[in-house]
C-alpha positions in Angstrom: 0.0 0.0 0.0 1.2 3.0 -1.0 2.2 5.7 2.0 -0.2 9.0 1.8 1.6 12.1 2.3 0.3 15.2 3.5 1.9 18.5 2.1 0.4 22.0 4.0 2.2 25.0 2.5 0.6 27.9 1.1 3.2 28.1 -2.5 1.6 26.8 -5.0 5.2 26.6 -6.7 6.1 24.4 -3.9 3.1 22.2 -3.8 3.8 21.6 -7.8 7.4 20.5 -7.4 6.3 18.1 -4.5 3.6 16.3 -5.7 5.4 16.0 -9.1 8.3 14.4 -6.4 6.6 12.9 -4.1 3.9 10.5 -6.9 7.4 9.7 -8.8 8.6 8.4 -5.4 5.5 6.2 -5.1 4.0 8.5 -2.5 0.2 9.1 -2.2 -0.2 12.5 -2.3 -2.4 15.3 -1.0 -2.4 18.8 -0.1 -3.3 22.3 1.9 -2.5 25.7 1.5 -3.5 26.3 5.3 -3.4 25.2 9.0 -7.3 24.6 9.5 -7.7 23.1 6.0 -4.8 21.2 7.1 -5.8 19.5 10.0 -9.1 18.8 8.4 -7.7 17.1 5.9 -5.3 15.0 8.4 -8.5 13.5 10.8 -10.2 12.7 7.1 -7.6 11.4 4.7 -5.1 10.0 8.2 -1.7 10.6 6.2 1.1 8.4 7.4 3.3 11.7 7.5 2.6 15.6 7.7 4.9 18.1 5.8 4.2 21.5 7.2 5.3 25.0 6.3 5.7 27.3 9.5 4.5 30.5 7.4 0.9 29.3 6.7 -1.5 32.3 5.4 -3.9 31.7 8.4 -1.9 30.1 11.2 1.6 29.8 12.1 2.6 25.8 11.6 3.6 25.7 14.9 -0.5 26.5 16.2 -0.7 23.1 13.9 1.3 21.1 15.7 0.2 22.0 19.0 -3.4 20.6 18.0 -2.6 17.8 16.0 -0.7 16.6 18.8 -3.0 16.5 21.2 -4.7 13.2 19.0 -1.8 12.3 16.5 1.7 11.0 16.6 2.2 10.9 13.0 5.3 12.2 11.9 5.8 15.6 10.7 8.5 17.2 8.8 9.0 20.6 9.4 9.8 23.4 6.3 11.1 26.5 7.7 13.4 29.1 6.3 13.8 30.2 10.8 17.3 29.0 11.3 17.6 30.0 15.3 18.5 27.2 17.4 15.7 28.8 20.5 13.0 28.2 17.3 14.2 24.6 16.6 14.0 23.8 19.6 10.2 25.2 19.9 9.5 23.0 16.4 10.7 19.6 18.3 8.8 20.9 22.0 5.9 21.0 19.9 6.3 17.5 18.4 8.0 17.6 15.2 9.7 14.8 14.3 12.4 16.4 12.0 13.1 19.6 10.0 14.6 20.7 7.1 15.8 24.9 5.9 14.7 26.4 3.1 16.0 25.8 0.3 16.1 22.4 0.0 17.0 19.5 -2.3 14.8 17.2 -3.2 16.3 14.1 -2.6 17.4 15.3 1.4 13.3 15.4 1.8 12.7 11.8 0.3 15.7 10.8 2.3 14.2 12.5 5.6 10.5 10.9 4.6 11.4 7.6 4.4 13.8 7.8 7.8 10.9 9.0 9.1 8.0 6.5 7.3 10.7 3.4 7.9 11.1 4.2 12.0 7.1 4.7 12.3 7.1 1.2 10.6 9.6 -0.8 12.9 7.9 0.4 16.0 5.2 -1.5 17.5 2.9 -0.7 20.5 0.1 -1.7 22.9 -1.3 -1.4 26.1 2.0 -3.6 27.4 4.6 -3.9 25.1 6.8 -1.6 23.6 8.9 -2.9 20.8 12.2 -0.9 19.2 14.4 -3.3 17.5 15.9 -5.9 19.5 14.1 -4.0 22.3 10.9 -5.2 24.0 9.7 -3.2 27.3 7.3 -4.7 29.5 5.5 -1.6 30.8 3.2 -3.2 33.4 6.0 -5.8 34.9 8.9 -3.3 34.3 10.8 -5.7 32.3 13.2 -5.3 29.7 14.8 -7.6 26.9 17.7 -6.9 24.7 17.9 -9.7 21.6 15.4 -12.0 24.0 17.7 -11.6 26.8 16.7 -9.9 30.0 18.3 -6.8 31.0 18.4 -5.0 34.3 17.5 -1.2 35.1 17.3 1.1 37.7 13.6 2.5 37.8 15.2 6.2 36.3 17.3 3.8 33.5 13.5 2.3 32.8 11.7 5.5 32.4 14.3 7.2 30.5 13.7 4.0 28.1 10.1 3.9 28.4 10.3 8.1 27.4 12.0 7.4 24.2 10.0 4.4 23.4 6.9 6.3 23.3 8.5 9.2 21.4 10.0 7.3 18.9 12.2 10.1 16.9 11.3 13.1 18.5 13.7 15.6 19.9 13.9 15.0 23.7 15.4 17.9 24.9 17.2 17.8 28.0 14.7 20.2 29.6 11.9 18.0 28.8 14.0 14.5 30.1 14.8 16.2 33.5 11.4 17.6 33.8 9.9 14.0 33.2 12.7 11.9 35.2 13.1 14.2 38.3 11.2 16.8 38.3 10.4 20.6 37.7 13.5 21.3 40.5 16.3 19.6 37.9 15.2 21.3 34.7 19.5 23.0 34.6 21.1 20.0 35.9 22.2 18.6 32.1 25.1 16.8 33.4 21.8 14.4 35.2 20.8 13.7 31.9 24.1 13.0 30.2 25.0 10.4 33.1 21.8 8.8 32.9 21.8 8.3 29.1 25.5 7.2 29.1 24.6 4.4 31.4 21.2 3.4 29.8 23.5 3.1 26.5 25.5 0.8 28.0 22.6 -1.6 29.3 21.1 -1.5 25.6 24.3 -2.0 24.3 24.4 1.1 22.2 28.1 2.5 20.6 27.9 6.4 21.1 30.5 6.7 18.2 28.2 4.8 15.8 24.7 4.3 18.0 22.0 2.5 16.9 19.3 3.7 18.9 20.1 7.1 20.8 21.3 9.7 18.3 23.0 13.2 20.2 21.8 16.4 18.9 24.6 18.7 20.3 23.0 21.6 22.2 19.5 20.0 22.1 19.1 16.5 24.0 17.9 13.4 22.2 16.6 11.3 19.6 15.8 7.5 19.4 15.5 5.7 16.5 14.7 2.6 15.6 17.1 0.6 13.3 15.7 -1.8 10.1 15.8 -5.2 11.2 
């Protein structure tokens, strides 16, 4: 089945040169030119990945975000030609999953798409299990297994873990993982996060010079992907 993707920018240019890209890609395509058409057409159509332009006619893309992900974890790419660090990092606190400066190439957005479509589709969830590669986390027993072999974890080890597995390549940024593992008192305390993830690596097995799973972004926190089995 082909993947539908959902393109929300207001340039009709732009729209053109994507849907001519994205169909020769093998990518269902469909379109807004606004944030409230947009979201419409996301509950309707349910796109398996959202690429939004921040400088929408109506509302800013990030207004977009903030609703869509109060009932949707689809990916979305973000298109912005804002190139501040303080506005990235507002994108990925807002749930986008990845983003990409205007101008851009072509084949860098395929390339980003199917990182993103190809993590969505090794991740499996439900009420229990969460499943990231050789990963499987019990959340009701608080039990871990790494290639079918159990692994042990402090209870901050687990919810670190059990964080990125429910936010499977979004930005984590260090605020955010402080604020969820200990609290509104630790939101400075970065070197907290950057012992806790070094030792979480090392239970999953995870190189930081070529990782597998937890990808650094310098200055921002973390990412965790899932890698093709």
């Amino acid at each position: 089945m082909k993947k539908r993707i959902l393109v929300i920018d207001d340039e009709i240019q732009i729209q053109r040169f994507m849907k001519a890209s994205l169909l020769a890609e093998g990518f269902d395509y469909i379109s807004a030119l606004n944030a409230q058409d947009g979201l419409k057409l996301a509950r309707e159509q349910s796109p398996q990945l959202i690429v939004l332009d921040l400088g929408l006619p109506d509302r800013d893309g990030s207004w977009f975000l903030e609703q869509f992900r109060v009932w949707s974890r689809v990916p979305v790419l973000v298109l912005t030609a804002r190139d501040e660090e303080d506005e990235k990092v507002r994108l990925f606190q807002s749930g986008a999953n990845d983003y990409l400066s205007k101008p851009f190439g072509i084949k860098e957005l395929i390339a980003r798409i199917r990182v993103l479509l190809r993590d969505l589709s090794t991740i499996s969830t439900n009420d229990k299990l969460l499943h990231c590669g050789e990963i499987t986390l019990d959340v009701t027993n608080h039990k871990i297994w790494l290639s079918k072999k159990t692994i042990f974890l402090t209870k901050k080890e687990f919810s670190l873990l059990h964080l990125f597995l429910r936010n499977p390549n979004v930005l984590i940024t260090h605020k955010t993982l402080l604020q969820s593992i200990w609290g509104e008192l630790h939101t400075d305390d970065i070197h907290y996060s950057r012992i806790l993830v070094s030792q979480l690596r090392k239970k999953i097995q995870d190189d930081v010079d070529s990782p597998r799973y937890i990808i650094t972004e310098p200055g921002l926190g973390y990412r965790f992907t899932c890698a093709e089995q």
